[in-house]
DRENVEX-470337 format. One record per residue: residue in one letter; z, x, y of N, C-alpha, C in turn. Coordinates in steps of 0.05 Angstrom, whole numbers, plus 5000, padded with zeros to 4 digits. Layout:
<rs>
AZXYZXYZXY
...
</rs>
This chain:
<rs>
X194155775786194555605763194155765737
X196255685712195655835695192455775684
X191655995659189455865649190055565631
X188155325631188655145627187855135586
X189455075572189355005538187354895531
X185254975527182554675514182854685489
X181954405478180954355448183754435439
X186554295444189554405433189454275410
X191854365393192254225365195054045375
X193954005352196553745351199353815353
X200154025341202554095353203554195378
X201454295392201354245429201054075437
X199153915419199353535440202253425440
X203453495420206453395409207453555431
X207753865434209253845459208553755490
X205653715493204553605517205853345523
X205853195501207752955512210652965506
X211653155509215353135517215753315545
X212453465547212553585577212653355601
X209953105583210852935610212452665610
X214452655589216652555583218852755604
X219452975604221153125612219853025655
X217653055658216453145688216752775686
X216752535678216652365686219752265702
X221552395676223852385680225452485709
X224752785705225252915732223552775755
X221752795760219652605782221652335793
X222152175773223751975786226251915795
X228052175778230452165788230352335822
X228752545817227852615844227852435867
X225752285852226352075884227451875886
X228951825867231051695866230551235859
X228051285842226651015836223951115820
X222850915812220450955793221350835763
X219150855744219350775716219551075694
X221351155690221251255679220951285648
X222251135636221750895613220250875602
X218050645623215850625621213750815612
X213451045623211951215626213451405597
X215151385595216651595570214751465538
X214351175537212551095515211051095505
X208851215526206251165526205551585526
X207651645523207151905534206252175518
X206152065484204252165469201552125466
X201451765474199351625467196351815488
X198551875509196751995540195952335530
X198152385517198252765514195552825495
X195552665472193152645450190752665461
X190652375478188652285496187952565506
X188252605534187952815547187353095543
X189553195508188753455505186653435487
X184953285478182753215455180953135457
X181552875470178752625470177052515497
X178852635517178352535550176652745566
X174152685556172052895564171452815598
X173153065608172853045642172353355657
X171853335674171853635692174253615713
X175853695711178853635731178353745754
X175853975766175454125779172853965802
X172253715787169553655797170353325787
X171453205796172252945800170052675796
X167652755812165752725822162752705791
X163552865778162052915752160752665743
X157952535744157452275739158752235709
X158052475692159652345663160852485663
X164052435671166352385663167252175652
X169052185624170651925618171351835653
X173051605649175551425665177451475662
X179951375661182351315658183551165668
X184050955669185450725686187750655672
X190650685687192550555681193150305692
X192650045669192649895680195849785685
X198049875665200949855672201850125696
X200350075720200450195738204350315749
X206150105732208450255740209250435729
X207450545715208250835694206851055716
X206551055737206151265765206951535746
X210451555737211351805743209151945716
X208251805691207151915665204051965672
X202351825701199751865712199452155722
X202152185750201852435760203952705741
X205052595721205052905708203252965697
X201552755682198652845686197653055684
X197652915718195453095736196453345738
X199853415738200253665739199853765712
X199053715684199653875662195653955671
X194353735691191753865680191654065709
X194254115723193454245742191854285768
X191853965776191153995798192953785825
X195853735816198653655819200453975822
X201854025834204054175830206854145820
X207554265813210754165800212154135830
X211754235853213154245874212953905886
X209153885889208853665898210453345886
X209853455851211353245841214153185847
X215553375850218553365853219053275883
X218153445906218653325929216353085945
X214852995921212552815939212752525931
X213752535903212852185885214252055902
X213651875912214751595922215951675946
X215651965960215951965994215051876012
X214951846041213551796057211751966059
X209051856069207552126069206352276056
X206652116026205452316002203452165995
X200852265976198752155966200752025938
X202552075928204052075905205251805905
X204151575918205351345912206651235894
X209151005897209450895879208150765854
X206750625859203850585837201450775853
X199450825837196850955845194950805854
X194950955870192250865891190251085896
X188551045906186151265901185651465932
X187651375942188151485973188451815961
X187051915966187252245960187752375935
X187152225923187252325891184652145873
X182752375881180452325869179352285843
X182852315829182352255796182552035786
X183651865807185451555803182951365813
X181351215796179951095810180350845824
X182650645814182450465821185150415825
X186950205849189850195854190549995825
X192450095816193749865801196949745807
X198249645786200749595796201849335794
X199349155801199848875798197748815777
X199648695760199148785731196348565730
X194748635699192748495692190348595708
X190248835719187848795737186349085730
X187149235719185949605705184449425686
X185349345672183049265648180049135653
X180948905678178248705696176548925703
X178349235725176349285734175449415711
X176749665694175149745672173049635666
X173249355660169649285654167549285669
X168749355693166849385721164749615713
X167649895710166550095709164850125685
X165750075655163350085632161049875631
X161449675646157749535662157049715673
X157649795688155450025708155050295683
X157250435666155550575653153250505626
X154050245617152850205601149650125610
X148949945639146549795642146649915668
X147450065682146750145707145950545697
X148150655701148650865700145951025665
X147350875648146550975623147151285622
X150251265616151451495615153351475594
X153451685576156051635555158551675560
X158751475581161951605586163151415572
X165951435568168651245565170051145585
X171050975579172850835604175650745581
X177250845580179550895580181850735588
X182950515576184850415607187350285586
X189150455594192850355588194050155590
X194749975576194549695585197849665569
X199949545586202349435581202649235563
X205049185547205148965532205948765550
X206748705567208148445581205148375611
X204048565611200748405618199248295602
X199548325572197848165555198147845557
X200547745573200347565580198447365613
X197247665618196647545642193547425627
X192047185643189647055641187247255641
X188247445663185547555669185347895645
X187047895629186548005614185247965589
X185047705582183047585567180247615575
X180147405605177347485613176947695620
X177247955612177348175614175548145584
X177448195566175348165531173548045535
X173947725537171447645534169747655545
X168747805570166247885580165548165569
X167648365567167348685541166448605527
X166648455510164948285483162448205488
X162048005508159747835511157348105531
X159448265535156948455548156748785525
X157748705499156948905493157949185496
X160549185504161049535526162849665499
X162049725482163150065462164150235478
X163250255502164350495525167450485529
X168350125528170949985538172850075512
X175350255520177450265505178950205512
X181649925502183549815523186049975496
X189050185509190550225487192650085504
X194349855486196549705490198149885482
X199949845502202850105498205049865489
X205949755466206749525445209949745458
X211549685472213749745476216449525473
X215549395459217349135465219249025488
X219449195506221149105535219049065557
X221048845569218848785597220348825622
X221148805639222648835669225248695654
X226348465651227548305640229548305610
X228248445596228848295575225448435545
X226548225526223648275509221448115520
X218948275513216748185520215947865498
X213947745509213447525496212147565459
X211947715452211247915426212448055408
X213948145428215248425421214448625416
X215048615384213848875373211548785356
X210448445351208848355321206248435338
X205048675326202048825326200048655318
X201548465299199548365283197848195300
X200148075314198447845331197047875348
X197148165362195548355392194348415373
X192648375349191248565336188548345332
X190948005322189547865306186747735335
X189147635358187747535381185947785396
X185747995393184148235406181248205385
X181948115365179448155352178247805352
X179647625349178747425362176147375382
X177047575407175447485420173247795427
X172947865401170548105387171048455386
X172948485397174048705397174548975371
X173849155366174649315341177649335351
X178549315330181749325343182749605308
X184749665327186049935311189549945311
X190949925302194249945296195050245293
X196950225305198250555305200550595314
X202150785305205150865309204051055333
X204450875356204451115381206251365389
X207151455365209051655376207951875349
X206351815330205151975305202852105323
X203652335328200252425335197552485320
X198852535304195152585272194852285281
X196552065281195151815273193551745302
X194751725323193351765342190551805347
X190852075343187852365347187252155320
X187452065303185351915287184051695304
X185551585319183951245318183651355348
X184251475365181951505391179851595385
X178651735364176351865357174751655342
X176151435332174351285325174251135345
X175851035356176250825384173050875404
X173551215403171951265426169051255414
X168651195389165251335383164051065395
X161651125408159350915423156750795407
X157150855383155950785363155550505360
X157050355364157750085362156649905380
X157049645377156249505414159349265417
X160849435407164449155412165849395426
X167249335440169849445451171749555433
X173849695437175949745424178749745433
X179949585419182649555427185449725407
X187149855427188350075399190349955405
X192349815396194849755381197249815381
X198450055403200550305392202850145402
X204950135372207250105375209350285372
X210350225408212150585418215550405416
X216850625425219050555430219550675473
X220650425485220850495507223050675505
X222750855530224951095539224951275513
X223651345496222551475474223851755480
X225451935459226352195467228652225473
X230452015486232552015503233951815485
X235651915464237451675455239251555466
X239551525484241351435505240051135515
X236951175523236550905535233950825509
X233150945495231450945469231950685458
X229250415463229950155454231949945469
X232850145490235349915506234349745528
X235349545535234749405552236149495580
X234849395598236449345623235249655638
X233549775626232750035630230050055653
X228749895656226249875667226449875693
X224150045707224450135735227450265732
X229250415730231050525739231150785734
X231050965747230951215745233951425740
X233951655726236751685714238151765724
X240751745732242551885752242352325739
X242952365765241852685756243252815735
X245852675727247152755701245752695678
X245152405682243952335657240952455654
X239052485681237252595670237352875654
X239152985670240153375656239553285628
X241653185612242553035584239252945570
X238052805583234952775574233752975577
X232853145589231653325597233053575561
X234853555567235253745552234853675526
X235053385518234953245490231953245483
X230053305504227853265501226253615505
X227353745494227754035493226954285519
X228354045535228154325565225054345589
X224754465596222454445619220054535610
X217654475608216154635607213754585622
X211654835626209654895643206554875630
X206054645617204654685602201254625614
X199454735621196954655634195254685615
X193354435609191954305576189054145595
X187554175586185154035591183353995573
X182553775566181753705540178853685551
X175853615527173553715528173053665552
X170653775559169153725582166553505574
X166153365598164353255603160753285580
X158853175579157153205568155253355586
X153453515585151453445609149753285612
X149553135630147952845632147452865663
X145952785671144752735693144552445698
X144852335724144952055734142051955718
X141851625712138951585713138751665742
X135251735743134351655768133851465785
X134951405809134851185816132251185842
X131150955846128850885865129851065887
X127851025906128851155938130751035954
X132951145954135050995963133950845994
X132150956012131750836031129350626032
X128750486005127150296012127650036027
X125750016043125349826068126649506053
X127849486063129249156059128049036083
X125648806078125048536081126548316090
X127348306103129448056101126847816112
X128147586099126347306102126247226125
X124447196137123646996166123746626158
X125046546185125946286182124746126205
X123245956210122745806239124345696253
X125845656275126745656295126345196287
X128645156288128344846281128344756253
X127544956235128244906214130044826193
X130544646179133244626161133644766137
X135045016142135245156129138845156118
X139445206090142045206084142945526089
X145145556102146545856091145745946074
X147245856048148245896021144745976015
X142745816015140245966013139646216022
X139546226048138746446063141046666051
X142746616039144946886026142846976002
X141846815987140746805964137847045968
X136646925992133847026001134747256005
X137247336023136347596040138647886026
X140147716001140747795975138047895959
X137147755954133947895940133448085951
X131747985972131648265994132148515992
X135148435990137248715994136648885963
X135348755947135048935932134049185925
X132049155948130149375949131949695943
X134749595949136549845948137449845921
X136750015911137550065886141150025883
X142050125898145050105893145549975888
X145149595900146649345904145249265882
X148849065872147948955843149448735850
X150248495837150248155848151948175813
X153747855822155347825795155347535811
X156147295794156447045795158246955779
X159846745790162246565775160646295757
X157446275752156746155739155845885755
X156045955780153945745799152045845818
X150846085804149246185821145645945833
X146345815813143745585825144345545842
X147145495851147545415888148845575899
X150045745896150646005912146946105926
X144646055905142546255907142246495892
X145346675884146046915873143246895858
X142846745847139346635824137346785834
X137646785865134446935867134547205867
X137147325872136647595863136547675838
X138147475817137447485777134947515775
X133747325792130147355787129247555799
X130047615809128447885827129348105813
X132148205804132548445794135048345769
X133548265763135248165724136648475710
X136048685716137548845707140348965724
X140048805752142948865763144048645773
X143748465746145548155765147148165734
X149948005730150948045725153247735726
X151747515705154447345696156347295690
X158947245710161247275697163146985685
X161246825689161146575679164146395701
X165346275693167846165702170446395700
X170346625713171946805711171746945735
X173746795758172747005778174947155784
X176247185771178747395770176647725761
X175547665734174147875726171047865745
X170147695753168247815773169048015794
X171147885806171948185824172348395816
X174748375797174448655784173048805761
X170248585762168548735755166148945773
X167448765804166848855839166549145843
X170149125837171249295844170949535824
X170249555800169449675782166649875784
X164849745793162649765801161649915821
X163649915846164650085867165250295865
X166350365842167850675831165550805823
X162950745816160750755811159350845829
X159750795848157650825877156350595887
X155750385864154050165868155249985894
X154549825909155749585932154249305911
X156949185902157148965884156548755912
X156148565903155548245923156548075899
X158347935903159447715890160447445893
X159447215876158846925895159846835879
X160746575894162346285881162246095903
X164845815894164345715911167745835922
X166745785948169645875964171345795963
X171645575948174345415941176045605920
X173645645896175045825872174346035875
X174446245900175246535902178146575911
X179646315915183346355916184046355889
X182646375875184146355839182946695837
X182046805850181847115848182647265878
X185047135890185647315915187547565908
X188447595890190147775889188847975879
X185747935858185348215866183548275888
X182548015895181648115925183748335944
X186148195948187648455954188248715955
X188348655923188049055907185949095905
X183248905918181049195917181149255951
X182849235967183149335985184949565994
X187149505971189049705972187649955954
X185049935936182750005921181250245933
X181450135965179350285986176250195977
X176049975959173549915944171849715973
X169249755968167549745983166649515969
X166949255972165448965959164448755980
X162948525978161548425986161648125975
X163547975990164247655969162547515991
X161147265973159947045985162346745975
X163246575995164646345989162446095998
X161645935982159145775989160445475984
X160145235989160745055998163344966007
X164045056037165745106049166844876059
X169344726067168944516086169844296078
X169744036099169043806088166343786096
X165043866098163143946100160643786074
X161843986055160943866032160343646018
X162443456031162443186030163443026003
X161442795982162542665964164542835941
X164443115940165743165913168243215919
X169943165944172543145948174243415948
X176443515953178243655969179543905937
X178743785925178643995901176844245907
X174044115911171244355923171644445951
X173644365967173344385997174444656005
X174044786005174645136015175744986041
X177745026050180645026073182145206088
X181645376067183645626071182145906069
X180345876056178946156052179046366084
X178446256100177946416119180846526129
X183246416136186146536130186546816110
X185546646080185646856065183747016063
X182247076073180147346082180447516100
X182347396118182747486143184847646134
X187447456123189747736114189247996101
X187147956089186548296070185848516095
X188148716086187648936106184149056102
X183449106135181449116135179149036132
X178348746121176948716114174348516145
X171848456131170848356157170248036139
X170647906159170247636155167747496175
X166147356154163847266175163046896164
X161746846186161846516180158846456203
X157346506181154146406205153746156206
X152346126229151545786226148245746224
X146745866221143745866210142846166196
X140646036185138846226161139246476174
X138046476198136846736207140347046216
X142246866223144246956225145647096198
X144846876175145746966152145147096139
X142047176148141247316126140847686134
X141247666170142347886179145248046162
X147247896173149547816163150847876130
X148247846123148047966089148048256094
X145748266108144248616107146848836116
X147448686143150248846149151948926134
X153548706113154948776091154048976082
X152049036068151749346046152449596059
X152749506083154149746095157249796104
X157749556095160549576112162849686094
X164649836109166249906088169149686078
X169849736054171349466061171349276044
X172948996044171748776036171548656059
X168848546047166948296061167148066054
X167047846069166847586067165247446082
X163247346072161047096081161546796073
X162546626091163146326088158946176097
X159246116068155645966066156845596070
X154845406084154945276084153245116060
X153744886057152644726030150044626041
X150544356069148644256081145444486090
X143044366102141144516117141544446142
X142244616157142544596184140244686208
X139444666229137444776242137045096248
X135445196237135245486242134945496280
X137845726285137145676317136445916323
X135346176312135446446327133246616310
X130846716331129446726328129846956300
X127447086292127347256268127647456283
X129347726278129047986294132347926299
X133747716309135747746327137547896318
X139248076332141548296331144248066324
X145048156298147947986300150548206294
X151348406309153448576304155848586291
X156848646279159848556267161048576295
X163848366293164548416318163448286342
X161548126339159848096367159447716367
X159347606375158547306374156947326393
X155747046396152146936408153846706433
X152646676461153146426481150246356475
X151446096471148445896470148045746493
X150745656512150345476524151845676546
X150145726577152145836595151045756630
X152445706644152345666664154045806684
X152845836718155545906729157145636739
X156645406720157845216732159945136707
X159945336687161745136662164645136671
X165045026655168144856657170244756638
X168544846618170144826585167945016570
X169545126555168045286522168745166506
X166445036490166744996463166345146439
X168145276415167845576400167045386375
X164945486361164445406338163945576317
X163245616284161445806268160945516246
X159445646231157445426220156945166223
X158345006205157244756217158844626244
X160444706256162244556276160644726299
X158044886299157345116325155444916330
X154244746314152044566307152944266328
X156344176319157043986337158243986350
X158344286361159344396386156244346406
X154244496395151944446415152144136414
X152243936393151543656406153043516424
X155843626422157643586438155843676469
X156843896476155344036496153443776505
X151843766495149043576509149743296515
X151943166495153243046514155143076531
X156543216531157343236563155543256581
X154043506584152243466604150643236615
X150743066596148742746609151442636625
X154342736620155942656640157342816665
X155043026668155343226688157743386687
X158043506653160343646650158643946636
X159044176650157644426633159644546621
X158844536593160044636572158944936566
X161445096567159845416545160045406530
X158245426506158445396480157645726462
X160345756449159846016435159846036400
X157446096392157746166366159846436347
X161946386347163746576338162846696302
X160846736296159246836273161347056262
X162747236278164347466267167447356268
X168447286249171247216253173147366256
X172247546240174747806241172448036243
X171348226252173648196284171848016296
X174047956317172947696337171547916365
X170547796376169147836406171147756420
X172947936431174947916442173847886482
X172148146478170648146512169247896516
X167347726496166147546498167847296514
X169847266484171547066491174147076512
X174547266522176247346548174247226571
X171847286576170247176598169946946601
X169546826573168546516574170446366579
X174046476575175746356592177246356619
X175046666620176746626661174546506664
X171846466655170046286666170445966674
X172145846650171345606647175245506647
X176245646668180045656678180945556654
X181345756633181745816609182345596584
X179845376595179345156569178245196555
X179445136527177645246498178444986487
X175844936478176844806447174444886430
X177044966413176045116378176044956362
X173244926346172444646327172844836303
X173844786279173344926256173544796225
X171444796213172244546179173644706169
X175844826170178644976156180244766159
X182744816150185244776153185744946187
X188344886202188244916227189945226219
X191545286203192645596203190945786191
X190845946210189546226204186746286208
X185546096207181746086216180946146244
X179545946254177646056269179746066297
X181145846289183245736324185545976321
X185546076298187846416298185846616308
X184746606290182246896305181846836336
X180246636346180746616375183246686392
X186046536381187846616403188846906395
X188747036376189347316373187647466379
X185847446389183047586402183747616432
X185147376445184647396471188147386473
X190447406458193247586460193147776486
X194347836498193947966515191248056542
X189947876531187747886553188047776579
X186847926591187047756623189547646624
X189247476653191747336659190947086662
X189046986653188046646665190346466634
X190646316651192946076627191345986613
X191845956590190045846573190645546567
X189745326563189645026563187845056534
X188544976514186545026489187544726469
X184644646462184244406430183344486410
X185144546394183944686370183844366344
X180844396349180844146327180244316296
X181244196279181744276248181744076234
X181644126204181543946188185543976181
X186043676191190443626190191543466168
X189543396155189443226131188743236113
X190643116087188143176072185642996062
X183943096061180742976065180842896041
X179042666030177842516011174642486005
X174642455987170842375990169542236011
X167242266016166342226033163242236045
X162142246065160342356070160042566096
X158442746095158642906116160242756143
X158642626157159242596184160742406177
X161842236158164742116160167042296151
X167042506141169942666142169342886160
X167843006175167543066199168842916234
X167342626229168842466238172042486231
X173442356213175942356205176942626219
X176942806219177843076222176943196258
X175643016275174142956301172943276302
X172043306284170143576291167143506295
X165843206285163843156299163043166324
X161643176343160443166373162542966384
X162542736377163742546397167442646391
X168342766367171642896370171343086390
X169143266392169143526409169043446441
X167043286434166643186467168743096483
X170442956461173542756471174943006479
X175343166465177743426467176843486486
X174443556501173943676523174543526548
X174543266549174843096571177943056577
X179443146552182443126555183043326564
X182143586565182043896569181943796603
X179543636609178543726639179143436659
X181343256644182542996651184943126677
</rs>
């Protein structure tokens, strides 16, 4: 690698960005798709940035204070990884034969899969900025590090929701660290953006909701290198929002301002024609300041002993509590820090605020930006735990998604699950959550049915890699397993077993409860029921539940307060897919309607997941 340019002037930043105007260009015609466009706009705004103000070690990724960088208009890929090649640690080869191949770390949007500079996936827009605030919480009140967090934000995402609640928690938390620069291009996929070009108004609404906000001709570099240097000073306690109004496809008068240009990459004639209008190839390797030296705070002993709460055996104990308790607990680890959608009195999230008020973290009615304040947090090192009620963590599944595509390591609690819940009606009733937990690649999905399970079940999470999901129940149910007990990911509990059974009944929280009452009646009618607590949904106990149906000539019935697609009665039969050869005869009772207010055991009833629905399914099973 050549030697790399530090501390450049401005008339090398000026050619740094027509280097990666020129490498964006070539990159995508290369592979024949990408934004080139896109990325051609923003591509001084990045060169400035980078050769001046973006204090990083390119050699050491890893550097606790390093700035960030998050592109949150993640389809500017080809203007990220020329980048990385002007700072040299990309090749011109890789760029040309890798962007958007099979096989390459060089994805279409960025993802953090082998490119240790990219912290977080973006792409689906509105979501670089959420997590950004992840990452300047943790440096501002965790870390206490001067870094910057940096993040590129599109004009046609300023329409998304969660870019707001993105500000308004930067504001309400104070983060100077947070620099958001809007690339004001006036085109969107389509057509003009909802704005266009009026700055005034991204200027007037950015400061609205507390922001220092700054205006600039993104393609002037003195003006630039002016307002990132003020953008970036930490002097302050508001955010900063910079303003730059570019011209898309910038350089190339050919598509310069035109529509119909986005995502399309240039036929190799036309790129030649750009390439050359934009004055030919160049090899330019630039690395702007380094890092400060700073050292991590120190943090406690990472291996202090976590407590978890003891529960008596009979006791009525709620989930959603025991998440709360053995959340506290978990604090003893310095790493784990807790965020709330603003019902942490009944999530519990509360008892870890009380216990460790410097790593909990309100994100009020915003759970779009709680996650990716999650997932933010994660880039950090920290393992976030984040609670609501399970109904309103589907108004943040999508970035539940991308913090999987993230490789981010989080920890969601969904708490009054069900009909379960009872009088407040089918608005609060979480239905689906467990479906949608289950689709995120990789992730583990869990659903206890007492304290002592749950609060295991917690502890496990801080370790898991992944996203996690814990379904808490509302009601107190009877604590059934003693203190000490082993609950494995992967593993479920037989409560009820005989060599005489003849049906399995599969339950997790509250339906494992009228699965056992079920069970006891049958037995007063000389029918033995196996009754299995399925606690791990994903993954399921596939060996467990393979036995309990050559046991019992392969009758199941699966009780579950979901909706009947994708929950507990999918995890069961996709667990035992190919297993054995015994026929399966299966009642999968679900909630098939939609539910109304109520009271527990009358929309339980309604939905026959009570003892006497379970009991009936079984006698039709064994009729």
């Amino acid at each position: 690698m050549p030697t790399p340019s530090t501390d450049i002037d401005l008339a090398l930043a000026a050619e740094l960005g027509q280097q990666l105007r020129v490498d964006s260009v070539r990159s995508s015609t290369s592979a024949g798709s990408g934004h080139p466009t896109s990325s051609m706009s923003a591509a001084d705004l990045m060169a400035v940035l980078i050769g001046r103000h973006f204090r990083y070690d390119w050699d050491n990724p890893d550097d606790p204070a390093n700035d960030h960088l998050i592109f949150s208009k993640g389809h500017a890929s080809p203007l990220v990884y020329s980048i990385y090649k002007a700072a040299g640690v990309v090749s011109d080869e890789e760029l040309m034969t890798g962007y958007r191949r099979f096989g390459s770390r060089l994805e279409g949007h960025p993802t953090p899969a082998g490119l240790p500079w990219t912290d977080v996936a973006t792409g689906s827009l509105g979501q670089g900025l959420p997590d950004g605030v992840g990452v300047a919480l943790a440096g501002k009140y965790l870390d206490e590090l001067p870094y910057r967090v940096w993040v590129l934000c599109g004009d046609s995402e300023m329409a998304e929701g969660s870019m707001w609640e993105a500000f308004d928690k930067a504001s309400h938390y104070k983060l100077a660290n947070l620099i958001a620069i809007i690339d004001v291009n006036r085109l969107g996929q389509r057509g003009p953006t909802e704005l266009g070009w009026d700055t005034d108004t991204y200027r007037r609404r950015a400061e609205a909701f507390g922001a220092r906000t700054f205006v600039v001709d993104g393609h002037d570099v003195a003006a630039i290198d002016q307002v990132l240097a003020e953008a970036g000073d930490l002097s302050g306690e508001r955010p900063a929002v910079i303003v730059a109004r570019t011209l898309k496809g910038k350089g190339f008068s050919e598509v310069e301002d035109a529509e119909n240009w986005h995502g399309k990459p240039f036929p190799p004639d036309m790129a030649e024609r750009a390439v050359t209008e934009l004055g030919g190839e160049r090899n330019l390797v630039v690395r702007g300041p380094r890092p400060p030296e700073a050292g991590m705070r120190r943090r406690p002993d990472e291996r202090a002993e976590v407590k978890l709460p003891v529960y008596e055996r009979g006791d009525k104990v709620a989930t959603r509590k025991a998440y709360g308790d053995a959340l506290a607990a978990l604090g003893a680890r310095p790493d784990v820090v807790a965020m709330d959608g603003e019902v942490s009195n009944s999530t519990y999230a509360s008892l870890f605020a009380q216990a460790h008020p410097g790593r909990y973290f309100e994100m009020y009615i915003a759970e779009q930006q709680m996650v990716g304040a999650a997932v933010g947090m994660g880039v950090r090192g920290y393992r976030p735990f984040a609670s609501s009620f399970a109904a309103f963590l589907t108004r943040a599944y999508d970035f539940i998604r991308m913090a999987a595509v993230s490789r981010a390591n989080i920890c969601l609690s969904g708490s009054h699950a069900g009909v379960e819940i009872g009088a407040d009606g089918p608005s609060q009733m979480a239905l689906e959550d467990l479906a949608m937990m289950r689709a995120v690649h990789g992730s583990t999905v869990l659903y206890p049915s007492d304290a002592t399970s749950a609060a295991a079940l917690v502890q496990a999470m801080a370790d898991l890699d992944g996203v996690s999901y814990i379904r808490t129940t509302r009601g107190g149910y009877p604590v059934l397993y003693e203190a000490g007990e082993s609950f494995p990911i992967g593993g479920s509990k037989v409560l009820r077993s005989s060599g005489d059974d003849q049906v399995t009944l599969i339950g997790a929280g509250i339906t494992l409860h009228t699965c056992l009452d079920a069970a006891d009646q049958l037995a007063g009618e000389g029918i033995s029921a196996r009754v299995i607590d399925l606690y791990s949904v994903k993954p399921a106990d596939a060996a467990t539940l393979a036995e309990a149906a050559a046991a019992t000539g392969g009758r199941l019935v699966i009780a579950e307060d979901h909706h009947p697609e994708g929950g507990l009665g999918s995890a069961v039969l996709d667990a035992l897919t190919g297993k054995g050869h015994v026929e399966l005869s299966v009642a999968h009772l679900a909630v098939r309607e939609m539910p109304g207010s109520g009271s527990t055991p009358e929309l339980l009833a309604q939905a026959g997941l009570d003892a006497d629905g379970i009991a009936a399914a079984a006698r039709r099973l064994l009729a």
